[in-house]
C-alpha positions as CSV (number, residue, x, y, z in Angstrom):
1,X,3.6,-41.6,89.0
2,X,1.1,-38.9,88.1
3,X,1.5,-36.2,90.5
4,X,2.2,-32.8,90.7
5,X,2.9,-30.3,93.2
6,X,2.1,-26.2,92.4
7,X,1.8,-23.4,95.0
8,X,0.3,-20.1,94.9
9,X,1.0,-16.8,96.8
10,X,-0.9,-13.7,96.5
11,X,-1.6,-10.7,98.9
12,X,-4.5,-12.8,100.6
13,X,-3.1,-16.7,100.6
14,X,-0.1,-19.3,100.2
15,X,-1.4,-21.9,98.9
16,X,0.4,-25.4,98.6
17,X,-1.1,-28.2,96.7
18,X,0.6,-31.9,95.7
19,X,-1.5,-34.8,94.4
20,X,-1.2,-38.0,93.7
21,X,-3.4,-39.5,91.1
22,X,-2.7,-43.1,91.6
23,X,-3.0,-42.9,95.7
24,X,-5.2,-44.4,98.4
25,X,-7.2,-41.3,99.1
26,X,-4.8,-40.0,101.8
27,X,-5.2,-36.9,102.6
28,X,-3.5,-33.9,105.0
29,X,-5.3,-30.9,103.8
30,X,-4.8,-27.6,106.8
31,X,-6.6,-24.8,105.7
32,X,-7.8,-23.0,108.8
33,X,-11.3,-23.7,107.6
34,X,-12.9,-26.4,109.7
35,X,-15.4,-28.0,107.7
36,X,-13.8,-27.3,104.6
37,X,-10.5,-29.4,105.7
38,X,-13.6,-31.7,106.4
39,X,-14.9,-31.6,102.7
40,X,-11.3,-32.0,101.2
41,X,-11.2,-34.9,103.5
42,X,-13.9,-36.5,101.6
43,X,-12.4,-35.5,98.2
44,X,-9.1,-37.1,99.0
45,X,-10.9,-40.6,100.6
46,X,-13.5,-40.8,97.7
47,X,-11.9,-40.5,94.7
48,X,-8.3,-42.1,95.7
49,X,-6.7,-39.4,95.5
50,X,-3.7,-38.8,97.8
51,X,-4.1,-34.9,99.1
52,X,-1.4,-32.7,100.7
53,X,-2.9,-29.0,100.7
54,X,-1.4,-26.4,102.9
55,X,-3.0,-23.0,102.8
56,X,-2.8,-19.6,104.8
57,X,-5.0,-16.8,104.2
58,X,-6.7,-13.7,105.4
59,X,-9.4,-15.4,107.6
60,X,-9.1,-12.6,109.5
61,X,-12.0,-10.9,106.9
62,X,-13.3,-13.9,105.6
63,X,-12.9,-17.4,104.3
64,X,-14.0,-16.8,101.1
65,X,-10.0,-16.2,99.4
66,X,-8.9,-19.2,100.8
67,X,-11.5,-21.5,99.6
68,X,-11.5,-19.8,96.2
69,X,-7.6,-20.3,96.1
70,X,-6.9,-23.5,97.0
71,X,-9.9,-24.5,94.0
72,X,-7.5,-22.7,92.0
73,X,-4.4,-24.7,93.0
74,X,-6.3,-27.6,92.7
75,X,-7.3,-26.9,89.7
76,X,-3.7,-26.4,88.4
77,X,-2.4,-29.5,90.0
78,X,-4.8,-32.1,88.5
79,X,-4.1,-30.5,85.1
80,X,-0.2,-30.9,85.5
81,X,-0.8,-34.4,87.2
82,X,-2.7,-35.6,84.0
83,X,-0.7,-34.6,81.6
84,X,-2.0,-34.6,77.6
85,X,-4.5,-37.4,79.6
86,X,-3.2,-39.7,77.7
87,X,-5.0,-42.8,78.3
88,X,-7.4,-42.0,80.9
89,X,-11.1,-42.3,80.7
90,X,-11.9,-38.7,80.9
91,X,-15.7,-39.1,81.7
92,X,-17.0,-39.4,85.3
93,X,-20.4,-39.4,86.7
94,X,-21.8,-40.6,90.1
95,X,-25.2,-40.3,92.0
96,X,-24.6,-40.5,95.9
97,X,-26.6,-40.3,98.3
98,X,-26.8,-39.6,101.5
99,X,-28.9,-39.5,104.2
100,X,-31.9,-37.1,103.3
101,X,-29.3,-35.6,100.5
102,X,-28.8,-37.2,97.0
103,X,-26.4,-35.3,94.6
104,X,-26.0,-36.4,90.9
105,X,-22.3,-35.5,88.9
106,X,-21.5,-35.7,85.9
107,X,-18.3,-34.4,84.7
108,X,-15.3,-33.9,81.7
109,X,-11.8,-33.8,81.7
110,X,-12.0,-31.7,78.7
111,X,-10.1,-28.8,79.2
112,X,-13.1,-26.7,78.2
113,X,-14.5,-25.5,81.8
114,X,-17.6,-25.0,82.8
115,X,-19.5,-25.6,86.1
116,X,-23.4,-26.0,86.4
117,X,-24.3,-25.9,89.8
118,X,-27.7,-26.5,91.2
119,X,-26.9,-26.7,94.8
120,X,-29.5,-24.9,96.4
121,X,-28.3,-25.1,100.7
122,X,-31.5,-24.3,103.3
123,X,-29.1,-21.7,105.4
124,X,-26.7,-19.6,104.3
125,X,-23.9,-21.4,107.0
126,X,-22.6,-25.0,107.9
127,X,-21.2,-24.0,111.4
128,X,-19.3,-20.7,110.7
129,X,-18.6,-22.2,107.0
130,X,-20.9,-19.9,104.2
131,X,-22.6,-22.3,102.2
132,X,-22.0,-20.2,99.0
133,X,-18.2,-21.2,99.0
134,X,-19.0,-24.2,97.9
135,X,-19.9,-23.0,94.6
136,X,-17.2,-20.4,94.8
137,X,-15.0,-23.5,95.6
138,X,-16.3,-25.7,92.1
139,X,-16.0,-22.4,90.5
140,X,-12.1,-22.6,90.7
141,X,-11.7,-26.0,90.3
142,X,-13.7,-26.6,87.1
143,X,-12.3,-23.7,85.7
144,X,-8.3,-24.1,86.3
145,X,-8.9,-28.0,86.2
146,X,-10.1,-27.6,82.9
147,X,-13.2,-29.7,83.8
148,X,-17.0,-29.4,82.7
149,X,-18.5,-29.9,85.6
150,X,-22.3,-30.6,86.9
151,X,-23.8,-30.8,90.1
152,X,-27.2,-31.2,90.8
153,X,-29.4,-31.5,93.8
154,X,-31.7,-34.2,93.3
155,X,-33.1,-34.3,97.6
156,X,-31.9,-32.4,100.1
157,X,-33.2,-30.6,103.8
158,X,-29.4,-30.4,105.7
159,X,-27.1,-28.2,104.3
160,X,-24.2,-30.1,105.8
161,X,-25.7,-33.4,104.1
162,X,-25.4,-31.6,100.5
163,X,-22.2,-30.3,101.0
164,X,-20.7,-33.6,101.6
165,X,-22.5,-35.4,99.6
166,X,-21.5,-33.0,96.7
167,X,-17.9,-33.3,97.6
168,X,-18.1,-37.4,97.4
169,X,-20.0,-37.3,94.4
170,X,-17.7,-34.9,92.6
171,X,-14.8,-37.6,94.3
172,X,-16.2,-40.5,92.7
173,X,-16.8,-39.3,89.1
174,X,-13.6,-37.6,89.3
175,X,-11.8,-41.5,90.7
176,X,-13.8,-42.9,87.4
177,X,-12.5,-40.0,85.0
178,X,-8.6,-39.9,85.8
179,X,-8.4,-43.7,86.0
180,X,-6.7,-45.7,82.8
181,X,-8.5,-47.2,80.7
182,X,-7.4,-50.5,79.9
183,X,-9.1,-50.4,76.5
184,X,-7.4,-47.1,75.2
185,X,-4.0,-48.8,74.9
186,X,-2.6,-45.0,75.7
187,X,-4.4,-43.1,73.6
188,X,-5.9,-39.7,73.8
189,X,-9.4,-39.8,74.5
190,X,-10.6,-37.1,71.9
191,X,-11.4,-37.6,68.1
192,X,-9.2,-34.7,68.0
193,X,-5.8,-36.3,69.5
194,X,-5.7,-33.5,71.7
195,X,-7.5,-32.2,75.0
């Protein structure tokens, strides 16, 4: 199976991540951050995923280390889960929308990171959530998931709309890009024979 577990401890968090690549979008993600629980949730569901995130942190200042370090281990698991990605499609891209919110990603398993991310949110907070996380959030991921990464805003008036819709997007291209490809007979998706 691909799946991985890593962990992460610092000063600010402990941080415990497992996925499982070939799930059914299970997911049992405690953070101590509401709504983002709520948004790795979606992640898990949408992209089949299986999730098992565990996290502590200093919530007591903020939420922003948590958030940040859990897009980290993230980040780290889905690279040891795929492996040399050997076989997998490596693109992904999906346009969601939903309700008055329509989000449009497009992204690369390339091991080259990079993150554009034109999510501009109405208020600065979802609940007690800051909606500048999010980003902080994608920051990590893309960049210790090895993934080029783009999320754009295509409509959008409620900030909690774009954030999930964002989340499910990203899911879905993600699903597409770690997913064999029966055509590649096992090969390494690169003219380079390497990502």
């Amino acid at each position: 199976m691909r799946s991985a577990t890593t962990t992460r401890k610092t000063a600010e968090t402990a941080i415990s991540v497992t996925v499982n690549l070939d799930g059914t979008g299970q997911s049992n993600c405690t953070t101590g951050v509401g709504f983002f629980d709520h948004m790795l949730d979606q992640l898990a569901k949408h992209s089949l995923i299986d999730l098992t995130i565990t996290a502590t942190g200093d919530l007591h200042i903020d939420d922003h280390h948590t958030v940040e370090d859990v897009g980290i281990a993230l980040g780290q698991a889905l690279t040891r889960a795929l492996g040399d990605k050997r076989g997998i499609r490596r693109y992904g891209h999906f346009t969601l929308a939903m309700d008055d919110a329509q989000i449009a990603c497009a992204l690369d398993l390339s091991a080259r990171p990079y993150l554009i991310c034109n999510l501009p949110f109405p208020t600065p907070k979802i609940g007690t959530f800051d909606t500048e996380l999010v980003r902080e959030f994608l920051q990590a991921l893309a960049t210790h998931g090895g993934i080029t990464l783009h999320l754009d805003l295509v409509h959008g008036l409620n900030s909690h709309h774009i954030a999930e819709a964002a989340f499910k997007s990203l899911a879905r291209a993600l699903r597409m890009a770690v997913e064999p490809d029966p055509r590649a007979a096992g090969s390494i998706p690169s003219t380079k024979g390497a990502l």
